[in-house]
Residue, then its C-alpha position, 0 to 999 in steps of 0.5 A: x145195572x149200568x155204573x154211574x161214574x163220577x169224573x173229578x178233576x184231580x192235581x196235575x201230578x195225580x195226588x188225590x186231595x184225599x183218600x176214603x180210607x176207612x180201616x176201622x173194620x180191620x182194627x175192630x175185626x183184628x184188633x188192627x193198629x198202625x205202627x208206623x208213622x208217615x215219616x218212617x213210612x215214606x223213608x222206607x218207601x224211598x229206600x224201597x224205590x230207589x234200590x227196585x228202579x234205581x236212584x235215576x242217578x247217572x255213574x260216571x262210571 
């Protein structure tokens, strides 16, 4: 069977309006709970990306 795709257009900068996220399985199955909220998440993310490609910051040095 041949896919049927569905073409959206998206945001310039490729941000999707939203996600179909759906974690109620694994909390059901393995009593999943998130613990980290969206702003802790994101202040680790940055600090994760920046120390593996680098602050994009030039040195003077």
């Amino acid at each position: 069977m041949k896919a049927k795709r569905r073409v959206m257009k998206l945001p310039r900068n490729g941000d999707v309006p939203f996600t179909q996220a759906n974690i109620s399985l694994a909390q059901r199955e393995f009593g999943y709970k998130s613990i980290t909220d969206l702003q802790t998440g994101l202040k680790k993310f940055l600090r994760w990306y920046e120390k593996y490609y680098g602050s994009g910051k030039k040195s003077n040095h």
